[in-house]
C-alpha positions in Angstrom: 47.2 12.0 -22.1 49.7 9.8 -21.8 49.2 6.1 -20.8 50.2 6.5 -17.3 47.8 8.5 -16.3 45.4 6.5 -18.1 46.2 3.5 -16.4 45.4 5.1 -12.7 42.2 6.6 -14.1 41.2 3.5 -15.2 41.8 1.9 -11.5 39.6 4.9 -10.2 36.8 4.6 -12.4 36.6 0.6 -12.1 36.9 1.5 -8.4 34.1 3.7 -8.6 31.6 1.4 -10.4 32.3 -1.2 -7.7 31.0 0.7 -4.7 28.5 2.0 -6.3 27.0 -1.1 -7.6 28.3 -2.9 -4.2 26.3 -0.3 -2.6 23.3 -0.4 -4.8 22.7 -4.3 -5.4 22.7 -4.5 -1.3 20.2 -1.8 -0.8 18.4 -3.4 -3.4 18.7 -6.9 -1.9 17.8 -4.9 1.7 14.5 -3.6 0.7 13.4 -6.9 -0.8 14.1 -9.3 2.2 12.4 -5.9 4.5 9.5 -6.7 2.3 9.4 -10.3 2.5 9.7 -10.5 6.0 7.2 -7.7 6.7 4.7 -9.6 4.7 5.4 -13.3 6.7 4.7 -10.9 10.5 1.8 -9.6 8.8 0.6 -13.1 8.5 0.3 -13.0 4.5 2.3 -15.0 1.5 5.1 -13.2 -0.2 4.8 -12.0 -3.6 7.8 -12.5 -4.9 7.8 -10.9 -8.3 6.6 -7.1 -6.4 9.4 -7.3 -4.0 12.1 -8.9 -6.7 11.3 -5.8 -9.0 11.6 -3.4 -6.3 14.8 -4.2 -5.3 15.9 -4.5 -8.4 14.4 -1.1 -9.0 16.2 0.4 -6.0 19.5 -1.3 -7.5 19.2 0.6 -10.8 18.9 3.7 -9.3 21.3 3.9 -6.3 24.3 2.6 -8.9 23.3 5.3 -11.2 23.2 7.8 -8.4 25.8 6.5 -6.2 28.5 6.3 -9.3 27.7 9.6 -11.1 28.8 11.1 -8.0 32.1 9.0 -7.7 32.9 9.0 -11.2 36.4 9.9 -11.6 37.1 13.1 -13.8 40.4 13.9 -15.0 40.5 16.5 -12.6 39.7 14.4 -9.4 42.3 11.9 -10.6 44.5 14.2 -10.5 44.6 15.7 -7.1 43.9 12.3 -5.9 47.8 11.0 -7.4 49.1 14.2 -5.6 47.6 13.7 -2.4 48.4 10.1 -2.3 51.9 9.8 -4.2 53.1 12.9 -2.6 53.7 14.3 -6.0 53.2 18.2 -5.1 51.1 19.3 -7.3 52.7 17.9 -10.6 49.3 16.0 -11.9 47.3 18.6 -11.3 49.8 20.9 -13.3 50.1 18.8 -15.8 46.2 18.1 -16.7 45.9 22.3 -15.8 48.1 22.9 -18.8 47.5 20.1 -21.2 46.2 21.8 -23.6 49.2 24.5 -23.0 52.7 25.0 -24.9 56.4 26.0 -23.9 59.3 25.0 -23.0 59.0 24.9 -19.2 55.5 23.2 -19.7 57.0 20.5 -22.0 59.4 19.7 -19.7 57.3 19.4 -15.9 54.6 17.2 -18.6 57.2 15.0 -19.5 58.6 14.3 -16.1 55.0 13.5 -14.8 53.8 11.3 -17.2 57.4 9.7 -16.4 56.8 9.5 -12.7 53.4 8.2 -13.3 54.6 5.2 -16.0 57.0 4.2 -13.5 54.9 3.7 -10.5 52.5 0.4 -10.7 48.8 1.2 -10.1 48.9 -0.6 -6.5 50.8 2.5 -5.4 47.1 4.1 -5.1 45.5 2.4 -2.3 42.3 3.0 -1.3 41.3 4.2 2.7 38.4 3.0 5.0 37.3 0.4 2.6 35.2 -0.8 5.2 32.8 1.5 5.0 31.6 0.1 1.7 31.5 -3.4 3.3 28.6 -2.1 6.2 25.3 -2.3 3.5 26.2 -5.5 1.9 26.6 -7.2 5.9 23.3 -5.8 6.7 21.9 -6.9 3.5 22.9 -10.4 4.1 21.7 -10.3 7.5 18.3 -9.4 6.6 17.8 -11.7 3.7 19.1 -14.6 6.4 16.0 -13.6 8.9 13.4 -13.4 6.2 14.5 -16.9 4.7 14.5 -18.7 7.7 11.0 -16.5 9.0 8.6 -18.9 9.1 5.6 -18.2 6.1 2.2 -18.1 8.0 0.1 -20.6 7.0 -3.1 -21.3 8.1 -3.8 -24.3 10.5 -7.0 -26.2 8.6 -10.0 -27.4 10.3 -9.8 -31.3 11.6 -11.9 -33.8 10.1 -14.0 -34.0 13.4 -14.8 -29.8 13.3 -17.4 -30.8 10.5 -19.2 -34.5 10.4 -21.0 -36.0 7.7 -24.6 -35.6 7.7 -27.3 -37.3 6.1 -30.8 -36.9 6.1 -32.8 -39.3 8.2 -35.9 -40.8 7.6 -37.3 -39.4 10.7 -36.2 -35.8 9.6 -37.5 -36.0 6.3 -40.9 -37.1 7.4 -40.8 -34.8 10.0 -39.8 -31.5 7.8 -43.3 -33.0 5.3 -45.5 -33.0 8.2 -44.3 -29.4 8.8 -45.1 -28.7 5.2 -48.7 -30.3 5.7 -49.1 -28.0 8.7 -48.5 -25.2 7.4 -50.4 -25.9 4.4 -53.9 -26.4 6.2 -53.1 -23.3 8.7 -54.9 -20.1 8.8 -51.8 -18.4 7.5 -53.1 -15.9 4.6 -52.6 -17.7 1.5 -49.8 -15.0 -0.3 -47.0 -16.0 3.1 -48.2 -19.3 3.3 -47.6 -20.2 -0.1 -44.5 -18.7 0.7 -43.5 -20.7 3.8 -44.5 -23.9 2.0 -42.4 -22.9 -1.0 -39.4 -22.4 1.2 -39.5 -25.6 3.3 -40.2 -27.7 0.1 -37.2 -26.6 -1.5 -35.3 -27.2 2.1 -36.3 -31.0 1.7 -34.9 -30.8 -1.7 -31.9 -29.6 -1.1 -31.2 -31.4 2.2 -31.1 -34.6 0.5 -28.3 -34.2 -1.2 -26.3 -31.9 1.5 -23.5 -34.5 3.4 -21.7 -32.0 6.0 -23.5 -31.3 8.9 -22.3 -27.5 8.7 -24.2 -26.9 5.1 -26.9 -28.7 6.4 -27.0 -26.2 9.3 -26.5 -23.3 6.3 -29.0 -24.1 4.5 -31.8 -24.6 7.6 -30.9 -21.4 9.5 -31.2 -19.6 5.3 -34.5 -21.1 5.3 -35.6 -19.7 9.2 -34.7 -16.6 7.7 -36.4 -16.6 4.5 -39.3 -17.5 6.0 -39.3 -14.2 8.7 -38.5 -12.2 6.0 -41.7 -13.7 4.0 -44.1 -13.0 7.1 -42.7 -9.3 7.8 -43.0 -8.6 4.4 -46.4 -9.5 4.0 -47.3 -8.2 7.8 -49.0 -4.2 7.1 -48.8 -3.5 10.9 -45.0 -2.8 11.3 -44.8 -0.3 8.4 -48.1 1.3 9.5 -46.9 1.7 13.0 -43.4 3.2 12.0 -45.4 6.1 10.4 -47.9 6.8 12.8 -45.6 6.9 15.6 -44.2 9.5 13.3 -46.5 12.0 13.6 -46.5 15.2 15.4 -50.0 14.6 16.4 -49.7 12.9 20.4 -53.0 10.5 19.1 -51.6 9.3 16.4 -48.7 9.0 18.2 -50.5 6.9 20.6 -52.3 4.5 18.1 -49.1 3.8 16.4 -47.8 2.7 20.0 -50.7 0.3 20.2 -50.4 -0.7 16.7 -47.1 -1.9 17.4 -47.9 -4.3 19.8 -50.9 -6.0 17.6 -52.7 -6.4 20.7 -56.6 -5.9 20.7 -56.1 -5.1 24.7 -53.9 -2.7 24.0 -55.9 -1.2 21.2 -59.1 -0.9 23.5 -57.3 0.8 26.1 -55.7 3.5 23.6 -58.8 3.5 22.0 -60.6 4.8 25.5 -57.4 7.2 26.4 -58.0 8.8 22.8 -61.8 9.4 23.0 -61.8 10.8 26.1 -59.6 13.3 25.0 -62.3 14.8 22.7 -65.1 15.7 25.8 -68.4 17.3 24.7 -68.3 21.1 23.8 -64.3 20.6 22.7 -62.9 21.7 19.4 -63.1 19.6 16.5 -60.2 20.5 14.6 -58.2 18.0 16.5 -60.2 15.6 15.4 -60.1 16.7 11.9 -56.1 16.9 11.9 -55.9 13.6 13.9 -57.4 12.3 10.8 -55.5 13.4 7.9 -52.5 11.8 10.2 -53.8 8.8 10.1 -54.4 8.4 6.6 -51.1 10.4 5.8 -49.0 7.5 8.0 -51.0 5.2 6.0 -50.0 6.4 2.0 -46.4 6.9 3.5 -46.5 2.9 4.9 -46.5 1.7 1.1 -48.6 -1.2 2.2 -51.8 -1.8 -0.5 -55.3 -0.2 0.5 -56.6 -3.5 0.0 -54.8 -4.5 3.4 -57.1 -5.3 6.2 -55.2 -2.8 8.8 -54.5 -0.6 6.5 -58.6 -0.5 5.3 -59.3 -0.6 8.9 -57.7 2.1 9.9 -58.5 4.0 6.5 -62.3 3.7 7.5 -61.6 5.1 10.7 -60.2 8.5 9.8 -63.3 8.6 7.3 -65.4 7.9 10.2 -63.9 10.2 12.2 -64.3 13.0 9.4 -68.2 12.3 8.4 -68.9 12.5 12.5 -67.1 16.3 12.7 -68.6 17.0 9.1 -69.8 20.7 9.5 -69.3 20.8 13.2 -67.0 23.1 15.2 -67.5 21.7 17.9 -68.3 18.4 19.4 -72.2 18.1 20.2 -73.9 15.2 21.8 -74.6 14.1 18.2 -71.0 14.1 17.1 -69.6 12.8 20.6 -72.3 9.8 19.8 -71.1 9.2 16.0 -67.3 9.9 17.4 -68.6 6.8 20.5 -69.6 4.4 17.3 -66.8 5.0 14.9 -63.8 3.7 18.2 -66.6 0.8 18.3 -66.9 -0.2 14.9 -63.1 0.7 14.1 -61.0 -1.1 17.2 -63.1 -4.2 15.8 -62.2 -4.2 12.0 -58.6 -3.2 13.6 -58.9 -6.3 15.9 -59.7 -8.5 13.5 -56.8 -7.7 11.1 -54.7 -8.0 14.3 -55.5 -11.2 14.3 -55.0 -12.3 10.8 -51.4 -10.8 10.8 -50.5 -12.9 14.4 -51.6 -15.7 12.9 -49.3 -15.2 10.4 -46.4 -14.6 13.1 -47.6 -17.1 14.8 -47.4 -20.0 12.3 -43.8 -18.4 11.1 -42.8 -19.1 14.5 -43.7 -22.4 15.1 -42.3 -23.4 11.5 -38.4 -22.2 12.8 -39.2 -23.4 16.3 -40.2 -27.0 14.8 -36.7 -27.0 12.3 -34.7 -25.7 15.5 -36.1 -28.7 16.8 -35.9 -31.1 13.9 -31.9 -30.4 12.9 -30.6 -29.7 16.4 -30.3 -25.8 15.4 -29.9 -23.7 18.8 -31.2 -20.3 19.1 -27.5 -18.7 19.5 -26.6 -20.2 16.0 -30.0 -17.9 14.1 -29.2 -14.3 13.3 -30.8 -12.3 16.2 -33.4 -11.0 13.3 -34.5 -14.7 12.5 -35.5 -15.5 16.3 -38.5 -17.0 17.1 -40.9 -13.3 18.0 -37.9 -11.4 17.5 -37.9 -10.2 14.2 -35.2 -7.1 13.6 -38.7 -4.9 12.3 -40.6 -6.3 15.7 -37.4 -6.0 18.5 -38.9 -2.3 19.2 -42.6 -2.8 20.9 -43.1 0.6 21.1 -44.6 2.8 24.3 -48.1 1.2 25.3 -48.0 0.1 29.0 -51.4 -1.7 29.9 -52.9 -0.2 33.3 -52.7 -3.3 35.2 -49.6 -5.5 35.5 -51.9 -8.7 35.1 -48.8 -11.9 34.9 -50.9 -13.3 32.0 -49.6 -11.8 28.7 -51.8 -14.1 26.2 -55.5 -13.1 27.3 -58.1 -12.4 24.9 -57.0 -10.0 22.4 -53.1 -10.3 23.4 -50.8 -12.2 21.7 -47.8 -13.7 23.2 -44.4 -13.9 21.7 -43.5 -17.4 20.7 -40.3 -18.1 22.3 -39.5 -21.5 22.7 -39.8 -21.9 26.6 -37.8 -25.0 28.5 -38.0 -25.9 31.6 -34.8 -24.7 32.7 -32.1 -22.3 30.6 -29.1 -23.7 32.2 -25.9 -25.2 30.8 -25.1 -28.7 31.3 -22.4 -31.1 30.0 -22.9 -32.6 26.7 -20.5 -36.1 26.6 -20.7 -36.1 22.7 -19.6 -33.3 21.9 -17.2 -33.0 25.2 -18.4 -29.4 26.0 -21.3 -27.5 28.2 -24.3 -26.6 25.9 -28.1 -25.0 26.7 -30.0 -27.2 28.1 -33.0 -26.7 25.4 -30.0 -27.6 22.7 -29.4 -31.1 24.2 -33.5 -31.8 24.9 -34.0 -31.1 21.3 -31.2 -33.3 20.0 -32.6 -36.5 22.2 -35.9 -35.7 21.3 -35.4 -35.9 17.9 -33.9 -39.2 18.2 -36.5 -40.7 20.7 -39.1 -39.2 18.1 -37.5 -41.2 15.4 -37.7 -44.5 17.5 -41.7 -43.9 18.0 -42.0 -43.2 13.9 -39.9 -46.7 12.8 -42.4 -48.5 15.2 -39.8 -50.0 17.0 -41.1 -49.4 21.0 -44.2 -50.0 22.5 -48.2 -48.4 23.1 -46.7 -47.8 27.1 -43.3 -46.9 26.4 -44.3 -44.5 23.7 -47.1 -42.6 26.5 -44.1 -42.3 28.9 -41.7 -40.9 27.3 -44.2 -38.5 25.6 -45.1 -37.6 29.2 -41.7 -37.3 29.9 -40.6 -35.1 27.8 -43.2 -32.8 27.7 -42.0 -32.4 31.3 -38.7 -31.3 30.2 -40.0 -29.1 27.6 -42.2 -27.3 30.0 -40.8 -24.0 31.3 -44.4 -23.1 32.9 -43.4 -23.0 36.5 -39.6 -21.7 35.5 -41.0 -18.9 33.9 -43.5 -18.1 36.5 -41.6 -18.7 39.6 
């Protein structure tokens, strides 16, 4: 091959390597600055080593691609020279018969190869070079836009959004009198020691808390470590999850009564169930009425030693020694059957009571720190409400006979919301928005209440503004009118 033909194949082939690296390196650059600017809309920080690699990736293999197809053989060389020079045919002859011999051969070689070393290596132009220019003008253009695209970044909180907080000497005494209350309640000892426990380490850890949002943290984790310690310990919400269970409509019915740890409503389902076993009536629904019971109870996982749960445990005895070797019920049985509700709905009352106590107390504790830290009720998980635990928000089915307005009568047990005087919103100047009206009574309570602990108003003043705001706090005639 003689060095004319050598010289346009080199042309081609550097030709070739250009576009297809031209072409490759601007994909390349492309797909990273698509990246980089997909990740600044999607609000997140580029990551410029993954996108860098991928374009260079991309690079790699589109050259490679692009240039083993464009790669100029002797062949495409020469019926490019003949197209373009107008040489007929000649190259293509000549590299067709190279390896040939004879005198006519000889000859057409030697005028081609001198036709070709004459002509300079501009003579082969190349067309529509424009089309290679389109990817690297888009390339640019997209590496412009997600240069000058903005990288989110996120806007931090002011200063104001979170003030310091320290613990005041009113607070502090407040939260130990707390303590001491609960301490001397009639709580059971196991989620008393429990509650105690919690609001101890409270005051511990409140001393050295400074923002007022991790004080807030750490009082609404304490509201709701101390609900979790009283429904944990409280049999009756397990026990009437699995007698409401049953497929038995009595058991049904106690675990409906259960539910709402009313004695009241224990009497009255109490009555509803007796009558259902009349004199001369059969007494295997008595009998199967009683292996419910104490099925629901084994399934509860609550201890025998429970007072509910040994309550209702010597009922379905009871129950079982009246019907023992009677088919039906007799005047006997119907009397045993009259003393076993009797002696039962009282040992079942009583453990009511322990276990409200034990809401009861629970209640006051995280209506007192609501009160204490300025905490309003929209800020506690709806689980760690005052009498709305997540296991209690269900009351089950028990509707008393009479709609009598006055839910805490003997034997009844009210729910412990904190009541106010009025639940509407009203403009708060210190923090320059509308809060709940309870929410701003609290917080000026608690600073009146520190006044009247550092000794520093008077006998008189101290009586009225006691008066006064127990007006405020009273929502007696809201809730009732």
């Amino acid at each position: 091959m003689n060095n004319g033909f050598k010289k346009f194949k080199r042309k081609l082939f550097v030709g070739a390597l250009i576009k297809s690296s031209l072409f490759g390196i601007s994909t390349g650059a492309f797909l990273s600055a698509l990246l980089v600017l997909i990740s600044k809309l999607s609000k997140k920080v580029p990551n410029p080593l993954i996108y860098f690699s991928a374009g260079i990736a991309c690079a790699v293999i589109l050259t490679s691609l692009l240039f083993i197809l464009l790669r100029p053989s002797d062949r495409r060389v020469a019926k490019k020279l003949d197209g373009e020079l107008d040489l007929n045919e000649k190259v293509q002859t000549m590299i067709a018969f190279q390896n040939e011999s004879g005198d006519v051969i000889e000859m057409q070689r030697r005028d081609t190869e001198r036709i070709l070393d004459e002509l300079p290596a501009k003579e082969l132009k190349g067309k529509r070079l424009w089309i290679h220019l389109i990817m690297p003008v888009l390339a640019a253009a997209m590496l412009v836009t997600a240069l000058l695209f903005p990288t989110y970044k996120e806007v931090p909180p002011t200063l104001d959004s979170d003030p310091a907080f320290e613990l005041s000497a009113w607070q502090e005494q407040a939260l130990k009198d707390l303590i001491e209350e609960v301490k001397k309640s009639d709580m059971e000892a196991s989620p008393r020691n429990a509650v105690v426990s919690e609001l101890e380490a409270l005051l511990s850890e409140l001393r050295t808390v400074k923002k007022v949002s991790l004080m807030k943290a750490s009082v609404i984790g304490a509201i709701k470590d101390i609900n979790e310690a009283v429904d944990s310990h409280n049999s009756y919400i397990r026990i009437s999850e699995e007698l409401s269970k049953s497929n038995v409509e009595n058991v049904k019915k106690l675990g409906s009564a259960v539910r709402t740890l009313s004695a009241i409503a224990l009497g009255d389902t109490f009555t509803q169930i007796r009558n259902t076993f009349p004199t001369g009536s059969d007494t295997e629904k008595i009998f199967s009425m009683a292996l419910e019971i104490r099925s629901a109870l084994a399934l509860s996982g609550k201890s025998s030693d429970d007072p509910l749960y040994a309550a209702l445990d010597t009922f379905a005895g009871t129950l079982l020694t009246a019907i023992s070797n009677d088919d039906t019920v007799s005047e006997k049985v119907g009397s045993d059957l009259d003393s076993a509700f009797t002696a039962s709905g009282e040992a079942v009352s009583s453990a009511f009571i322990l276990q409200y106590t034990n809401e009861r107390v629970g209640d006051n504790a995280t209506v007192r720190l609501m009160q204490i830290f300025g905490i309003s009720e929209s800020e506690l998980p709806e689980e760690s409400r005052p009498g709305n635990s997540s296991t209690k928000d269900d009351e089950g089915d028990y509707t008393p006979d009479d709609d009598d307005d006055d839910t805490l009568h003997s034997g009844g047990y009210g729910s412990g919301d904190m009541i106010y005087g009025s639940d509407d919103m009203i403009y708060d100047p210190e923090l320059g928005k509308y809060v709940s009206y309870g929410e701003v009574i609290n917080k000026y309570y608690a600073k009146i209440s520190e006044q009247i602990l550092d000794g520093n108003l008077s006998e008189e003043l101290e009586q009225l503004l006691g008066d006064y705001f127990a007006s405020l706090f009273d929502g007696s005639k809201a809730d009732g009118e």
